[in-house]
C-alpha positions as CSV (number, residue, x, y, z in Angstrom):
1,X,10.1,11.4,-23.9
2,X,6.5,11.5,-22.7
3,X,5.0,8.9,-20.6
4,X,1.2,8.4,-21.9
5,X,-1.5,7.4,-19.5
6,X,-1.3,3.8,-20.4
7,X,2.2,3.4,-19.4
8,X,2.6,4.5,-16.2
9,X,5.5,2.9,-13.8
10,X,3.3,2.9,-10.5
11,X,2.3,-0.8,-10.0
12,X,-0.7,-2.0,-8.5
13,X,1.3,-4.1,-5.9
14,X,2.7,-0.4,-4.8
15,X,-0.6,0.4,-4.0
16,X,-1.8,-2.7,-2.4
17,X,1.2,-2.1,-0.2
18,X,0.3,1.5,0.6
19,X,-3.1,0.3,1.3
20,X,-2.0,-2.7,3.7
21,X,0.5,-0.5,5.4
22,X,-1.9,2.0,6.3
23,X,-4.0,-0.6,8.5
24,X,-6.2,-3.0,5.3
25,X,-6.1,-6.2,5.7
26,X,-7.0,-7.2,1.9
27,X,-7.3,-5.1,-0.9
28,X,-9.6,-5.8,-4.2
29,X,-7.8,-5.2,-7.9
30,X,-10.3,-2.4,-8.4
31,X,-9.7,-0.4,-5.3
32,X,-5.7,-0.3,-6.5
33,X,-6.4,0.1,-10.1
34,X,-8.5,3.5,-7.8
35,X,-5.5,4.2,-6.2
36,X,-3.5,4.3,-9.0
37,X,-5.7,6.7,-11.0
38,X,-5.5,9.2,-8.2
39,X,-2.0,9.1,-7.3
40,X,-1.1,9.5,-10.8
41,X,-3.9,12.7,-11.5
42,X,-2.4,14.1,-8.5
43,X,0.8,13.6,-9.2
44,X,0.6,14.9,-12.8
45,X,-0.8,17.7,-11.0
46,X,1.9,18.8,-8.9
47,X,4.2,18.2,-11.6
48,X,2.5,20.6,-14.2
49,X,2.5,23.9,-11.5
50,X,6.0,23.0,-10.1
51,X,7.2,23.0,-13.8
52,X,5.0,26.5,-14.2
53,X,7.5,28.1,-11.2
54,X,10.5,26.3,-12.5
55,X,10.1,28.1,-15.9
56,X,8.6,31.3,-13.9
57,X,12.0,31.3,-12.3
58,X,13.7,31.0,-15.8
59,X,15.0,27.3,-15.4
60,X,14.2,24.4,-17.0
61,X,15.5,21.9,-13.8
62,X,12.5,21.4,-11.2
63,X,13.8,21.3,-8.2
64,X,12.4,20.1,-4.7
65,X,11.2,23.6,-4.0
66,X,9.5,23.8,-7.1
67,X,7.0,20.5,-5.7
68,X,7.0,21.8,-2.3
69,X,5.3,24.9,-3.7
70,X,3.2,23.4,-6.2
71,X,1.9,21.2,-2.9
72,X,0.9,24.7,-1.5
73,X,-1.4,26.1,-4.3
């Protein structure tokens, strides 16, 4: 089952946390909502060539290496 863009499991509070833990000290709803977006279109990313070498390699599990490759094209 398919995941659309509107329900996406990252919550902003992830990202206020990423954002405070690398050194901010408060963090607006918009600049997490920003976050968010380009976590997610990154990480949709990675996920669409690491499934293109899983299936290049003739499975349908991805599998660490597959994202590790992926990272590097």
């Amino acid at each position: 089952m398919s995941i659309s863009k509107s329900q996406r499991l990252m919550p902003l509070a992830t990202m206020e946390k990423i954002i405070i833990e690398a050194g901010g000290e408060r963090v607006s709803e918009d600049a997490k909502e920003e976050l968010k977006r380009v976590i997610e279109e990154y990480s949709a990313s990675i996920a669409e060539k690491a499934i293109k070498f899983a299936q290049h390699a003739g499975r349908k599990t991805i599998r660490s290496e597959d994202i590790k490759l992926a990272l590097k094209n």
